[in-house]
N, C-alpha and C positions, 0 to 999 in steps of 0.2 A: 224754439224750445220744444222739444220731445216729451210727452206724458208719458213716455214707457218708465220713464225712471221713478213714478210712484211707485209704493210698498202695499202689501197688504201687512194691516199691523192685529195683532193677536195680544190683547194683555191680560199680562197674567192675573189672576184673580188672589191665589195665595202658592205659595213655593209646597209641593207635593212631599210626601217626607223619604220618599226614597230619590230627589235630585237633592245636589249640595248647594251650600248656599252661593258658591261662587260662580255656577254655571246660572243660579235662578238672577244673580246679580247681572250677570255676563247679557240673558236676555233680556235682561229690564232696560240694558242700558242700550242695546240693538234695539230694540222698540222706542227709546225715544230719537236716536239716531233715525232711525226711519220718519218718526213723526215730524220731525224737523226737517228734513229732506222737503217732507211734502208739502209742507206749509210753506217752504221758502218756494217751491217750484208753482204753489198754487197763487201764492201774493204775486209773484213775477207772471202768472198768466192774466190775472184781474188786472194789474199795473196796464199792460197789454194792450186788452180789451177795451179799458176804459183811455187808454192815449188813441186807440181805432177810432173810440165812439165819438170824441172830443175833436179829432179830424174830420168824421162826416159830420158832425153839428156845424163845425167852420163852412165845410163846403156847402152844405143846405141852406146855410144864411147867405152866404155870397151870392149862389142863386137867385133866390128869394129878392135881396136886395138889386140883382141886375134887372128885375122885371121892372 
């Protein structure tokens, strides 16, 4: 898995009065699409991480255990 594919996310605070409402919707809904993005890319790297850590814990006992 590639971490280039996070987003930098910007949320909107209120819709300016000179943008309409359909483009201030347009980027609400690309901000959550982003946000989603990354949270599914960030669970599947901890997933990961924590099947790595669970493999060396295996191998440090087997060790451990052959002395």
């Amino acid at each position: 898995m590639d971490m280039r594919a996070l987003y930098y996310i910007a949320l909107p605070v209120e819709r300016p009065a000179s943008e309409d409402a359909q483009h201030h919707e347009d980027d609400i809904k690309s901000n959550e699409n982003c946000l989603n993005q990354n949270f599914t890319l960030l669970s599947a790297k901890i997933y990961e991480y924590e099947a790595r850590i669970a493999e060396l814990e295996a191998r440090v006992n087997e060790l451990m255990n052959a002395r």
